[in-house]
HTML snippet that shows the backbone in 3Dmol.js (N, CA, C, O; Angstrom):
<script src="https://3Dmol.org/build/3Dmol-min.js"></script>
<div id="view" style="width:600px;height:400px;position:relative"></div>
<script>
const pdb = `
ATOM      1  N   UNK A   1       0.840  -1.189   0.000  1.00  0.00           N
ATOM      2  CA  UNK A   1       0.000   0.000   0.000  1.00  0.00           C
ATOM      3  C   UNK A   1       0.875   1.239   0.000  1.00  0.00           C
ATOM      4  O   UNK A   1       1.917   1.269   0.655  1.00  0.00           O
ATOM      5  N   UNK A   2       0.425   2.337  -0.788  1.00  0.00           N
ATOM      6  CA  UNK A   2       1.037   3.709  -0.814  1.00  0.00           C
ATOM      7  C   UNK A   2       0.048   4.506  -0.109  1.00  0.00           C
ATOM      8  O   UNK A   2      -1.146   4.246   0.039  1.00  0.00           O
ATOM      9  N   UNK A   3       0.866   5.761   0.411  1.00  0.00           N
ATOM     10  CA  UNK A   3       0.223   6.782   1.183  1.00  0.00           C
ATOM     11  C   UNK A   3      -1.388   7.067   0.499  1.00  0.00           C
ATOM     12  O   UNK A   3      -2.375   7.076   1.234  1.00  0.00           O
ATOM     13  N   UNK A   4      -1.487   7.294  -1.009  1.00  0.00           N
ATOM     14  CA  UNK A   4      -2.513   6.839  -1.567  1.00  0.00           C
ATOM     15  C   UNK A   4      -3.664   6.542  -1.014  1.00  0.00           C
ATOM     16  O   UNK A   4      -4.583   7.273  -0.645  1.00  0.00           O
ATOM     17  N   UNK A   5      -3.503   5.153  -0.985  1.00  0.00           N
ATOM     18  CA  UNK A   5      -4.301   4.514  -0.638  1.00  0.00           C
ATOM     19  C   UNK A   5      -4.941   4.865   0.547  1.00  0.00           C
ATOM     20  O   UNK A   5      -5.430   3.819   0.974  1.00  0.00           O
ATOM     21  N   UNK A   6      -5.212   5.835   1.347  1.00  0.00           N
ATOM     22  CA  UNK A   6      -5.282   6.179   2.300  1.00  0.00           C
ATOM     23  C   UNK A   6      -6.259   7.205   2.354  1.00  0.00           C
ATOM     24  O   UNK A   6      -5.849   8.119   1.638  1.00  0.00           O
ATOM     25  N   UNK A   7      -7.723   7.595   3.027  1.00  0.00           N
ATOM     26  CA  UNK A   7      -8.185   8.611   3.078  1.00  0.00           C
ATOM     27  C   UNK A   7      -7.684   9.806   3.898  1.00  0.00           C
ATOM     28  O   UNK A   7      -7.376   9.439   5.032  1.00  0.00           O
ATOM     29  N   UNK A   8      -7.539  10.863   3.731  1.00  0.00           N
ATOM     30  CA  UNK A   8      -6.907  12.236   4.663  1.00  0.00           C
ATOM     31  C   UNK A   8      -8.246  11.968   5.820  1.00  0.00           C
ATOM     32  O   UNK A   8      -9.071  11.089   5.572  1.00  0.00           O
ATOM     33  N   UNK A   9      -8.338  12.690   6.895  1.00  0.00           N
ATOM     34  CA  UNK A   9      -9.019  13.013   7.792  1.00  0.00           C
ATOM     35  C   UNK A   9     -10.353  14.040   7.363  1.00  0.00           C
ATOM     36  O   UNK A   9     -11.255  14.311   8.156  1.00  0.00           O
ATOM     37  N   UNK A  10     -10.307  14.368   6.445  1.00  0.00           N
ATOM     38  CA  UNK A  10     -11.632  15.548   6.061  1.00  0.00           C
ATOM     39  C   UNK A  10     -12.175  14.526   4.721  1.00  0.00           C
ATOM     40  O   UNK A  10     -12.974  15.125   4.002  1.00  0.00           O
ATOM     41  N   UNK A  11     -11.802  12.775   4.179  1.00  0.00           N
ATOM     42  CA  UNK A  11     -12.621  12.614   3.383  1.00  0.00           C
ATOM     43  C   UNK A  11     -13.196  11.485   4.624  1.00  0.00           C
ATOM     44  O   UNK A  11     -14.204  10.906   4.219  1.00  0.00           O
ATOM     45  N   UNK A  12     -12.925  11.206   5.533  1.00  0.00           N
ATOM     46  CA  UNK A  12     -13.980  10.221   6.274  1.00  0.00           C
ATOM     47  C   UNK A  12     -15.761  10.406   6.677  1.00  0.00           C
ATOM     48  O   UNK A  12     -16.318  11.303   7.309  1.00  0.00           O
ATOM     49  N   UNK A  13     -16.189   9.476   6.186  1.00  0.00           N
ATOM     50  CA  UNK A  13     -17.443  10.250   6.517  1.00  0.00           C
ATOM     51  C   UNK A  13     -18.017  10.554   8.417  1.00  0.00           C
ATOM     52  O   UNK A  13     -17.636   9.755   9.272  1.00  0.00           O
ATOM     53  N   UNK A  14     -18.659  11.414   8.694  1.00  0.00           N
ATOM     54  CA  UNK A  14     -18.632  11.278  10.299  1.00  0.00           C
ATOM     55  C   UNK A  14     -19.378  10.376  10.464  1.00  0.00           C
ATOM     56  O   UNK A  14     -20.294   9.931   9.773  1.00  0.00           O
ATOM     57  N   UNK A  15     -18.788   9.974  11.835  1.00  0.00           N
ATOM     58  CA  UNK A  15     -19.629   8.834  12.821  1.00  0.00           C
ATOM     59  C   UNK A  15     -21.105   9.384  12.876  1.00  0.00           C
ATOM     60  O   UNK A  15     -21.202  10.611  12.897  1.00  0.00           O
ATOM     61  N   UNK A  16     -22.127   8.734  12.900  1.00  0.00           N
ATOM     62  CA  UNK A  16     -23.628   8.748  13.591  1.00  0.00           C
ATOM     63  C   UNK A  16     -23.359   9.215  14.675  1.00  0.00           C
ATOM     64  O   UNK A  16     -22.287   9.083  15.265  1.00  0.00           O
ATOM     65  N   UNK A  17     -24.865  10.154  15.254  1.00  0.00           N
ATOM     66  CA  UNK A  17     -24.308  10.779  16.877  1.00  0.00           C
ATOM     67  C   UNK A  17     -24.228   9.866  17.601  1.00  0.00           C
ATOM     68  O   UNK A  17     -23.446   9.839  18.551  1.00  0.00           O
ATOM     69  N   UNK A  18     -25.284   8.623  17.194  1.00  0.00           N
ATOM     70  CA  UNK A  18     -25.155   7.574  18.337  1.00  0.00           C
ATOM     71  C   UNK A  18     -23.802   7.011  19.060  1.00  0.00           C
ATOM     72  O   UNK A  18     -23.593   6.621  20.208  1.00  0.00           O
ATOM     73  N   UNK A  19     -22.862   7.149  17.753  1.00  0.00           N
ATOM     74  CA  UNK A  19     -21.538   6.335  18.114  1.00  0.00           C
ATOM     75  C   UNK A  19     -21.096   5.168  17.689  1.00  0.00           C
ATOM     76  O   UNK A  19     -19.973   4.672  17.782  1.00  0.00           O
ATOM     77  N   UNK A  20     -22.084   4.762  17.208  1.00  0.00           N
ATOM     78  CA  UNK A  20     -22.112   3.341  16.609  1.00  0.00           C
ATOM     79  C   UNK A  20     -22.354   2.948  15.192  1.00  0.00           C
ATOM     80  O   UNK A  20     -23.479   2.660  14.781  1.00  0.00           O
ATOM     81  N   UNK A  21     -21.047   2.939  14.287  1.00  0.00           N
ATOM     82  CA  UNK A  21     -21.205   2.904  13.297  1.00  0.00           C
ATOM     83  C   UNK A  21     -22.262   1.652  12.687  1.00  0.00           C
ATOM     84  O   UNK A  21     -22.386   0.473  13.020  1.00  0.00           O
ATOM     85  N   UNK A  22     -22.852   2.370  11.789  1.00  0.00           N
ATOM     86  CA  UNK A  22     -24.372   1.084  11.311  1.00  0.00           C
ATOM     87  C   UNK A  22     -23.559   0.119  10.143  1.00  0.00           C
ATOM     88  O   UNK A  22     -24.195  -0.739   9.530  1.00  0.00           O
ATOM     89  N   UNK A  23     -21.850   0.374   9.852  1.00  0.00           N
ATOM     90  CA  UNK A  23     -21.462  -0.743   9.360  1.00  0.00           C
ATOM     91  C   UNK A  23     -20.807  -1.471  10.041  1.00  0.00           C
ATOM     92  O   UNK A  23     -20.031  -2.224   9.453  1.00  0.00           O
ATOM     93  N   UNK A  24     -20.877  -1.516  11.540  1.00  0.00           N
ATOM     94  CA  UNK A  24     -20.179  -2.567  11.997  1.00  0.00           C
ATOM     95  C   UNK A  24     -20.625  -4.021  12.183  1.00  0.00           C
ATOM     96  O   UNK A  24     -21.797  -4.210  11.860  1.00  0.00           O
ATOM     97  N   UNK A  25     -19.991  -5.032  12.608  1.00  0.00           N
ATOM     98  CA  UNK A  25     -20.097  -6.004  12.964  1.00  0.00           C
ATOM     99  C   UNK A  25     -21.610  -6.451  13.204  1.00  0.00           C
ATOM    100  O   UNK A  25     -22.056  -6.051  14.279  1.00  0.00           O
ATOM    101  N   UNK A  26     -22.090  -6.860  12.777  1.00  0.00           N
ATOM    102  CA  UNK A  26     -23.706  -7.278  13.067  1.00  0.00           C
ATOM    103  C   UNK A  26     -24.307  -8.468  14.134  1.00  0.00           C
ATOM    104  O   UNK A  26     -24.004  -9.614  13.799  1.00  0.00           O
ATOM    105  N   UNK A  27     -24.642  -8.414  14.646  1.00  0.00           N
ATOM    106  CA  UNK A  27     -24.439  -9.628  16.015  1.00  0.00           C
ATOM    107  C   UNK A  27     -25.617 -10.918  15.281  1.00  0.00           C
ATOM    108  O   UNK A  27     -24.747 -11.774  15.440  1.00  0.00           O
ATOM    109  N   UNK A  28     -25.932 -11.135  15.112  1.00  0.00           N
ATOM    110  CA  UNK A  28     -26.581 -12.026  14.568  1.00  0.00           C
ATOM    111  C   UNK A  28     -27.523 -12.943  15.605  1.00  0.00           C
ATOM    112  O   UNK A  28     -26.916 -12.906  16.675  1.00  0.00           O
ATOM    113  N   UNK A  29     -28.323 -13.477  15.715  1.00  0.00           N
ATOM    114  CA  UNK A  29     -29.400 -13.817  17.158  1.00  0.00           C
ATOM    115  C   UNK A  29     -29.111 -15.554  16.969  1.00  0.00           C
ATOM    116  O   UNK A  29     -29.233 -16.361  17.890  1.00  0.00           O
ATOM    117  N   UNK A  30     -28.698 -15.901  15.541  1.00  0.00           N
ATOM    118  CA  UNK A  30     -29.136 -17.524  15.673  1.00  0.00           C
ATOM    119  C   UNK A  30     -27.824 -18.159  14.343  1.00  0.00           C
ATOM    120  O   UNK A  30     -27.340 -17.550  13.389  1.00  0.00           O
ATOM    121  N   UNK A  31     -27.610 -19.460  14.785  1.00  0.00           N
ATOM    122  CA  UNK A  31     -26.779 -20.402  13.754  1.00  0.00           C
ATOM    123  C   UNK A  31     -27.053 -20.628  12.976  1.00  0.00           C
ATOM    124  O   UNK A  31     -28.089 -21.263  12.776  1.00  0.00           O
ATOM    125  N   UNK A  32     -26.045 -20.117  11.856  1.00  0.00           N
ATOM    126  CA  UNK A  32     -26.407 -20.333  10.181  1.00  0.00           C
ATOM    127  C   UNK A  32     -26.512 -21.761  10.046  1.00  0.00           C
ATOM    128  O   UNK A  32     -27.017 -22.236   9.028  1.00  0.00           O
ATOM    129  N   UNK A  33     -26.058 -22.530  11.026  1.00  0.00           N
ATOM    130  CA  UNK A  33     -26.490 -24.001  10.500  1.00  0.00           C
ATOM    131  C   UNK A  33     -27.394 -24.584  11.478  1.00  0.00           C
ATOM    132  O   UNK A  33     -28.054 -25.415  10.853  1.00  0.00           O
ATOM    133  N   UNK A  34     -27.753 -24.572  12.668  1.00  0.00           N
ATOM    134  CA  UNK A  34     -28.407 -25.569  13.440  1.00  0.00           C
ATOM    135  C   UNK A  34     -29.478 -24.464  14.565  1.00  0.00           C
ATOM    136  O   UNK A  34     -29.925 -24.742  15.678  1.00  0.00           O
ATOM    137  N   UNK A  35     -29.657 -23.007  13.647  1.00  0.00           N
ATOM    138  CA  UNK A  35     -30.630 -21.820  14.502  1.00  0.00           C
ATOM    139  C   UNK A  35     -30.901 -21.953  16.207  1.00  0.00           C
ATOM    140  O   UNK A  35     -31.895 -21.589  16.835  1.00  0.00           O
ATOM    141  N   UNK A  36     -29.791 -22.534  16.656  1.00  0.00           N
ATOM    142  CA  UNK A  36     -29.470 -22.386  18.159  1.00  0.00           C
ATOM    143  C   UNK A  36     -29.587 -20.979  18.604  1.00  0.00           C
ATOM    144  O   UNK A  36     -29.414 -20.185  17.680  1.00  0.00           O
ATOM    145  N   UNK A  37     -29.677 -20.785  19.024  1.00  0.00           N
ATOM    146  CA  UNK A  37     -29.831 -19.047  19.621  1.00  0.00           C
ATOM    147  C   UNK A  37     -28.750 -18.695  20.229  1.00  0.00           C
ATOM    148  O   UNK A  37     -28.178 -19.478  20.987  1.00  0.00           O
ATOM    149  N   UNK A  38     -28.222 -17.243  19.951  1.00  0.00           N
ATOM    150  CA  UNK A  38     -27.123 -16.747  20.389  1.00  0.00           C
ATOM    151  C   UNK A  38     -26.876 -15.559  20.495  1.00  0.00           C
ATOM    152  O   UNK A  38     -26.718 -14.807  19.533  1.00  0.00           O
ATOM    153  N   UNK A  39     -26.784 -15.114  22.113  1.00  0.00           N
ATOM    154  CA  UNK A  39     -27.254 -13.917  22.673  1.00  0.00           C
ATOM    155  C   UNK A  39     -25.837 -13.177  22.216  1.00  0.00           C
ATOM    156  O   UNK A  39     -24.926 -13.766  21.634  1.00  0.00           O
ATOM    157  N   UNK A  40     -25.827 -11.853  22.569  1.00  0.00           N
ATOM    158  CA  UNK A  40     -24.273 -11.330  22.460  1.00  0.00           C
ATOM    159  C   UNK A  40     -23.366 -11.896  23.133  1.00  0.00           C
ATOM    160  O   UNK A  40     -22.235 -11.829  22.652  1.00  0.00           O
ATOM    161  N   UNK A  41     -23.494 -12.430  24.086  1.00  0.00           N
ATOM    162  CA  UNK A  41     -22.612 -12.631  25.271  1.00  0.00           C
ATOM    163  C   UNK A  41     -22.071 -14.517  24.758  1.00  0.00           C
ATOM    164  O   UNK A  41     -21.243 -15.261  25.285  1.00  0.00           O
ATOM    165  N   UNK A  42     -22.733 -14.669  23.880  1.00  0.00           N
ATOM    166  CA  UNK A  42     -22.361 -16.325  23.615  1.00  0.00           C
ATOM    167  C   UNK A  42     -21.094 -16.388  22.907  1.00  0.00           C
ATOM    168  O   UNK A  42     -20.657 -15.364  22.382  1.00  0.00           O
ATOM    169  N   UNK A  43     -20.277 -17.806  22.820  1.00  0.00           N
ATOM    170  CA  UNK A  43     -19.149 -17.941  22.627  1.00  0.00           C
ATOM    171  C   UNK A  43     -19.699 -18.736  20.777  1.00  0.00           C
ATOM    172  O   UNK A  43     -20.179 -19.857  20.611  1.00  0.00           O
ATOM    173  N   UNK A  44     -19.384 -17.628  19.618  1.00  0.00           N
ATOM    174  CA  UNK A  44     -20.065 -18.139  18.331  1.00  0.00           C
ATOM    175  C   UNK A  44     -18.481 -17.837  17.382  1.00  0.00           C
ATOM    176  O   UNK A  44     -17.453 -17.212  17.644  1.00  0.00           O
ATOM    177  N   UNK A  45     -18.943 -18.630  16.222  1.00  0.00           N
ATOM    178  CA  UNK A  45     -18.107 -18.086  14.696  1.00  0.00           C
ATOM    179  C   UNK A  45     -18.659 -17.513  13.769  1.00  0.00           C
ATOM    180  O   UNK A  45     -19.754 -17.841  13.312  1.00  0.00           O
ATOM    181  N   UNK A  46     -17.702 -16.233  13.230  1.00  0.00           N
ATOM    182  CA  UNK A  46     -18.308 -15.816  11.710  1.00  0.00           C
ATOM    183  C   UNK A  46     -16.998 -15.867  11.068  1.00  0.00           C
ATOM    184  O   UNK A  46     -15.821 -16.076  11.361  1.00  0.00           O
ATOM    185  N   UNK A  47     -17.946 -15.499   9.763  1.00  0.00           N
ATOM    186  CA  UNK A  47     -16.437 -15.342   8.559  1.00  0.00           C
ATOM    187  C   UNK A  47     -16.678 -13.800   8.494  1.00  0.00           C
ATOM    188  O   UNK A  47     -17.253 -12.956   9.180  1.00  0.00           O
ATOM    189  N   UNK A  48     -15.948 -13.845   7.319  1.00  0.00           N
ATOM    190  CA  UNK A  48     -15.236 -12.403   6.801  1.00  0.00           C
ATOM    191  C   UNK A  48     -16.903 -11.785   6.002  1.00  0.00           C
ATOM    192  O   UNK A  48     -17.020 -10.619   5.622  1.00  0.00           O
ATOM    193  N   UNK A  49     -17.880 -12.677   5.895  1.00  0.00           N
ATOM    194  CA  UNK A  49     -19.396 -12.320   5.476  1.00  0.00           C
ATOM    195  C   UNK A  49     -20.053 -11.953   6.627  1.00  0.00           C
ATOM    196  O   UNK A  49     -21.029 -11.205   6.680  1.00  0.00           O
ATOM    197  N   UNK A  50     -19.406 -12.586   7.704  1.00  0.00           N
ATOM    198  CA  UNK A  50     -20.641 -12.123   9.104  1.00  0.00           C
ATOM    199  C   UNK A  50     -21.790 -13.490   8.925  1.00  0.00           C
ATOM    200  O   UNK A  50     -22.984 -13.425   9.217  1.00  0.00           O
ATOM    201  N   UNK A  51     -21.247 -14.416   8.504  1.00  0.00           N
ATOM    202  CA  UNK A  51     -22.086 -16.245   8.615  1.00  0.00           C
ATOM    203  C   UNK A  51     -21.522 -16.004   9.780  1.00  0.00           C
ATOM    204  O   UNK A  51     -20.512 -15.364  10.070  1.00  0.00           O
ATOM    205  N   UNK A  52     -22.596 -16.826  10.679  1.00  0.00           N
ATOM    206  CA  UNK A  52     -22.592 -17.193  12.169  1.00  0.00           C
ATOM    207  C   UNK A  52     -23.025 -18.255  12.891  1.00  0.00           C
ATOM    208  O   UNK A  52     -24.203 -18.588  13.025  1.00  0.00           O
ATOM    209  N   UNK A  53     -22.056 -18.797  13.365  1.00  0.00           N
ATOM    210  CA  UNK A  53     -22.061 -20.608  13.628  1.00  0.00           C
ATOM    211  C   UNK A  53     -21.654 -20.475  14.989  1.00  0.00           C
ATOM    212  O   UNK A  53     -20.754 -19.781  15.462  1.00  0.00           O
ATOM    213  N   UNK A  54     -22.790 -21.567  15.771  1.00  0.00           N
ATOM    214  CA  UNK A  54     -22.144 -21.863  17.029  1.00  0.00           C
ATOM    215  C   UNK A  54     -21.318 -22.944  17.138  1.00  0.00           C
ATOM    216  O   UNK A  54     -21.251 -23.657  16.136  1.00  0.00           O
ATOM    217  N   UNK A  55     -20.325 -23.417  18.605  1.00  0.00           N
ATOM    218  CA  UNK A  55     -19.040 -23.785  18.501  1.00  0.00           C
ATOM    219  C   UNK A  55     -19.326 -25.138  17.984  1.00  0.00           C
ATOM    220  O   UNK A  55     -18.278 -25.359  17.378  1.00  0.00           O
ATOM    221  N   UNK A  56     -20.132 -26.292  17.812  1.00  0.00           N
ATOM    222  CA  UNK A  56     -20.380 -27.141  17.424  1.00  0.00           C
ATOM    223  C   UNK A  56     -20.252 -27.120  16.395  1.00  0.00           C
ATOM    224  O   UNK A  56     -19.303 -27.776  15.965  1.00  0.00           O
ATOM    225  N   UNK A  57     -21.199 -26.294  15.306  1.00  0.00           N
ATOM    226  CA  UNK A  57     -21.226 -26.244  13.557  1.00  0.00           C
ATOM    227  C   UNK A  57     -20.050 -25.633  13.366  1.00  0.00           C
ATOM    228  O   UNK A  57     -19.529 -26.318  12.485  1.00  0.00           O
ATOM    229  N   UNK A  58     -19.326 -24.795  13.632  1.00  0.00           N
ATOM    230  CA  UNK A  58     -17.996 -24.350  13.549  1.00  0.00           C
ATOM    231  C   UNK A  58     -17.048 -25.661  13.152  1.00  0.00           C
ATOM    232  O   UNK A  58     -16.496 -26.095  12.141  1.00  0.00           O
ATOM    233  N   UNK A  59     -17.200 -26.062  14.671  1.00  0.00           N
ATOM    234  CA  UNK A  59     -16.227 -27.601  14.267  1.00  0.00           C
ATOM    235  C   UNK A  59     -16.231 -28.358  13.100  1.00  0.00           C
ATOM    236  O   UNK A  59     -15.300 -28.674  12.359  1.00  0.00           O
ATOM    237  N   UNK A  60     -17.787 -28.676  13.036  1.00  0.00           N
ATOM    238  CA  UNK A  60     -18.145 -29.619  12.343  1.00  0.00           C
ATOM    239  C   UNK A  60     -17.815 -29.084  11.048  1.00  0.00           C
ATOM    240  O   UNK A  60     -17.485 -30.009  10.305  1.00  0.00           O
ATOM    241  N   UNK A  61     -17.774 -28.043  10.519  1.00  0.00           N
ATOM    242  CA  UNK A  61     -16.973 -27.211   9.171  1.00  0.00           C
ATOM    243  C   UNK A  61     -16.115 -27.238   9.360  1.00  0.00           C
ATOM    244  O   UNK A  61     -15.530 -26.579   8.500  1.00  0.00           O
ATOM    245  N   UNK A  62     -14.996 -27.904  10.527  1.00  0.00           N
ATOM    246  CA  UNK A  62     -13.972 -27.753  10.300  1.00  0.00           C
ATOM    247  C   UNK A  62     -13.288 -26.026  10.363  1.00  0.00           C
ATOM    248  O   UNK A  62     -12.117 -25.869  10.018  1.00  0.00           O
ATOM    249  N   UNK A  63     -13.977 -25.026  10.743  1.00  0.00           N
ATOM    250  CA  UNK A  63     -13.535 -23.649  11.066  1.00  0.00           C
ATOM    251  C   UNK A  63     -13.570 -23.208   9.948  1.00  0.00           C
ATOM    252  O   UNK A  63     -12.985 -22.132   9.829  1.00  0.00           O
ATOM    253  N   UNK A  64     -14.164 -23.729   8.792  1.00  0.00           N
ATOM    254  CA  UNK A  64     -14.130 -23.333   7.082  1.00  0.00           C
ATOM    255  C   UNK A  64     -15.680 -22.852   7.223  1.00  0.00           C
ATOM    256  O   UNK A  64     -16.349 -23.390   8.106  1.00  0.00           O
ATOM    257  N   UNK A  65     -16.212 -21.979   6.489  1.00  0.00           N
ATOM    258  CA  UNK A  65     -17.345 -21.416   6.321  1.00  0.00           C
ATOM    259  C   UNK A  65     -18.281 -21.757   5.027  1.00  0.00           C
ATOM    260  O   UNK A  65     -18.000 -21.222   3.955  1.00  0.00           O
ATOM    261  N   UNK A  66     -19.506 -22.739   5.134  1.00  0.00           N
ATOM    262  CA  UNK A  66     -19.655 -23.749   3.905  1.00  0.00           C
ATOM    263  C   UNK A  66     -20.194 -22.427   3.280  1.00  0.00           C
ATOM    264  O   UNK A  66     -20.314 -22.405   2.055  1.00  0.00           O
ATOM    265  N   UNK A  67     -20.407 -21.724   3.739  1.00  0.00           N
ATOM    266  CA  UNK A  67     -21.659 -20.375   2.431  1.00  0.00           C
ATOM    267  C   UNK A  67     -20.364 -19.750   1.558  1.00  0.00           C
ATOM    268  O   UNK A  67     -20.876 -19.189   0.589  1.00  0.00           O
ATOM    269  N   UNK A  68     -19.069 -19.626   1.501  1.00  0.00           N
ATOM    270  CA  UNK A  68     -18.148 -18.567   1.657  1.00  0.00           C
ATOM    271  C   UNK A  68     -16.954 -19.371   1.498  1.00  0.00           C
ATOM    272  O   UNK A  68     -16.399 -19.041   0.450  1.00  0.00           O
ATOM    273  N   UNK A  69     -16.169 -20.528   2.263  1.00  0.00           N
ATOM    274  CA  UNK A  69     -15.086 -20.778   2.367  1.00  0.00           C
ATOM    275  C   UNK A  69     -13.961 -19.925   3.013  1.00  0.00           C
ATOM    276  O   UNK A  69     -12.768 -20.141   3.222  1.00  0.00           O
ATOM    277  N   UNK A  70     -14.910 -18.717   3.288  1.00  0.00           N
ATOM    278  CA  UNK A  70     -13.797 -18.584   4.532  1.00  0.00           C
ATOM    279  C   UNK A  70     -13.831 -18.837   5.498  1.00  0.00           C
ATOM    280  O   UNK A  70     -14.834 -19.381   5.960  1.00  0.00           O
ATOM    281  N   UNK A  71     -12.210 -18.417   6.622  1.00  0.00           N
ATOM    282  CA  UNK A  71     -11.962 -18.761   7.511  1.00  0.00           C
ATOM    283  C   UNK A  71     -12.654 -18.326   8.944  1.00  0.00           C
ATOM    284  O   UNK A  71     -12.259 -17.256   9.407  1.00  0.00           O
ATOM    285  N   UNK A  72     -13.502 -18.947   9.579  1.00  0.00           N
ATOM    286  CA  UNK A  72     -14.231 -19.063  10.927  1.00  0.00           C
ATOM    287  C   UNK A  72     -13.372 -18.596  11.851  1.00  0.00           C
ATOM    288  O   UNK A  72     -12.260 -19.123  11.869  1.00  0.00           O
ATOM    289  N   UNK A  73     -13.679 -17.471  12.865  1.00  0.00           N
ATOM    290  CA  UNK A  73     -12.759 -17.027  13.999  1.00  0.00           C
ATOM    291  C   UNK A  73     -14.227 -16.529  14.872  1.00  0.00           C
ATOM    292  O   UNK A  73     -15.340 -16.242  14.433  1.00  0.00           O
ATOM    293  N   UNK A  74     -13.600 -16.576  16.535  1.00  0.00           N
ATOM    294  CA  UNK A  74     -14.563 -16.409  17.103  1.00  0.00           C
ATOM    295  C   UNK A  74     -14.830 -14.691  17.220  1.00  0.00           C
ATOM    296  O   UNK A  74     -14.075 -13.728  17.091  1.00  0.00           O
ATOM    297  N   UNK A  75     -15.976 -14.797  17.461  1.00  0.00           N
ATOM    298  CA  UNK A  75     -16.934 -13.137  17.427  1.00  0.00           C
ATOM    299  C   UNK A  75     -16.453 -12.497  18.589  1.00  0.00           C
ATOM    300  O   UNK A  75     -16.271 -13.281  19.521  1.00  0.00           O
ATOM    301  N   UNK A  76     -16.190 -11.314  18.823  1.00  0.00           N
ATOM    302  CA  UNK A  76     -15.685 -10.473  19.195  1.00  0.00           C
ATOM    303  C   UNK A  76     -17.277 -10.253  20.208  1.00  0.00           C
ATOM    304  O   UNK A  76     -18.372 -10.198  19.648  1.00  0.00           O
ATOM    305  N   UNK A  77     -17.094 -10.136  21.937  1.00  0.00           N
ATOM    306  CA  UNK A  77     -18.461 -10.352  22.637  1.00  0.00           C
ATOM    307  C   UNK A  77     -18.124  -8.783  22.804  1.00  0.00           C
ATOM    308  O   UNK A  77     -17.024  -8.338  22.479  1.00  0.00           O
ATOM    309  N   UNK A  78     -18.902  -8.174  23.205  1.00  0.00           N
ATOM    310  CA  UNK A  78     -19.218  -6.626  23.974  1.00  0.00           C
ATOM    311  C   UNK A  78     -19.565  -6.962  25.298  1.00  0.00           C
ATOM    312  O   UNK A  78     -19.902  -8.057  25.748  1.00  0.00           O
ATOM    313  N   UNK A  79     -19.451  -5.985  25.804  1.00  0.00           N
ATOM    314  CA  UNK A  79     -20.081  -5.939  27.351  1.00  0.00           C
ATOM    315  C   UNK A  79     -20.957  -5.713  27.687  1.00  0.00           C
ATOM    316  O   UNK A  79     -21.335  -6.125  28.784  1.00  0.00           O
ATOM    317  N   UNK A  80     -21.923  -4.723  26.676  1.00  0.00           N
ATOM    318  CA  UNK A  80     -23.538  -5.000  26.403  1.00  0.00           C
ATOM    319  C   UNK A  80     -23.763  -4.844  25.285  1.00  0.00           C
ATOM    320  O   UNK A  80     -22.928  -4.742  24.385  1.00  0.00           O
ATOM    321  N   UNK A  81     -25.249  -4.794  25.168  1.00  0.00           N
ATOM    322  CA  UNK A  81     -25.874  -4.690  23.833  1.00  0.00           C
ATOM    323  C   UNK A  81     -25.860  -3.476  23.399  1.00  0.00           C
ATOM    324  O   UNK A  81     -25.538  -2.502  24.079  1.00  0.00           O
ATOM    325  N   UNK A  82     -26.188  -3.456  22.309  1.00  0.00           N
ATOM    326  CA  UNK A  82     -25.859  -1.873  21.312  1.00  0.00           C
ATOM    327  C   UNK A  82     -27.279  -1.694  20.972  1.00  0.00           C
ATOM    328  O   UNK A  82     -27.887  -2.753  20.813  1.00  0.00           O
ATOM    329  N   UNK A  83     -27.768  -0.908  20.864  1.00  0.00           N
ATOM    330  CA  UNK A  83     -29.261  -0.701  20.121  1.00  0.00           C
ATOM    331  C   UNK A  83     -28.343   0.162  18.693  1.00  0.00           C
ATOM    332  O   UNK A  83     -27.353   0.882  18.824  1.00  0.00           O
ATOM    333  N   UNK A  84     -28.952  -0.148  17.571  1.00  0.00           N
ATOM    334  CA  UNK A  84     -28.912   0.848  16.710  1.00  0.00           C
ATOM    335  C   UNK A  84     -30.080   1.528  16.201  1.00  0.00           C
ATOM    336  O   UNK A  84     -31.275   1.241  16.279  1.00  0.00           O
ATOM    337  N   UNK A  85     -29.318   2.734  15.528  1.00  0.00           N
ATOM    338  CA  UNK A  85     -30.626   3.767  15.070  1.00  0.00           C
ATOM    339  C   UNK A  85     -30.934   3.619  13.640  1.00  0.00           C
ATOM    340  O   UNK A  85     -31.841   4.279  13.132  1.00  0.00           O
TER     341      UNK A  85
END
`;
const viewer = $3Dmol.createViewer("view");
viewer.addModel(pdb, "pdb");
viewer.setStyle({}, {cartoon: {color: "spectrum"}});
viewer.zoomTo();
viewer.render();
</script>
């Protein structure tokens, strides 16, 4: 990557007042393969699409993501829930 590649500080677009950018990470409520339920606070996998597997179907893919082929890593928990606007 070159400096380029890079936005300056006056082309970013601003944050929402809320704070919470509406492209982040999407928490997802249930398993793309076996719709187990899964609160924020649960221990789940996504890929680089935001597919979301609990630790069982994870395994059972082998940590490979059947929608996608990518690579399964565990979800990043918060300390609470986010409402968005």
């Amino acid at each position: 990557m070159d400096a380029e590649d890079f936005l300056e500080p006056d082309e970013l677009e601003p944050r929402p007042a809320s704070g919470i950018d509406p492209d982040s990470l999407q928490y997802k409520e249930a398993c793309d393969g076996c719709a187990t339920h899964l609160s924020w606070v649960d221990v789940c996998f996504v890929c680089s699409h935001e597919c979301t597997w609990c630790p069982d179907c994870a395994e059972g893919y082998g940590m490979v993501c059947p929608n996608c082929s990518g690579e399964l890593v565990r979800r990043p928990r918060r300390t609470q829930p986010v409402r968005r606007v």
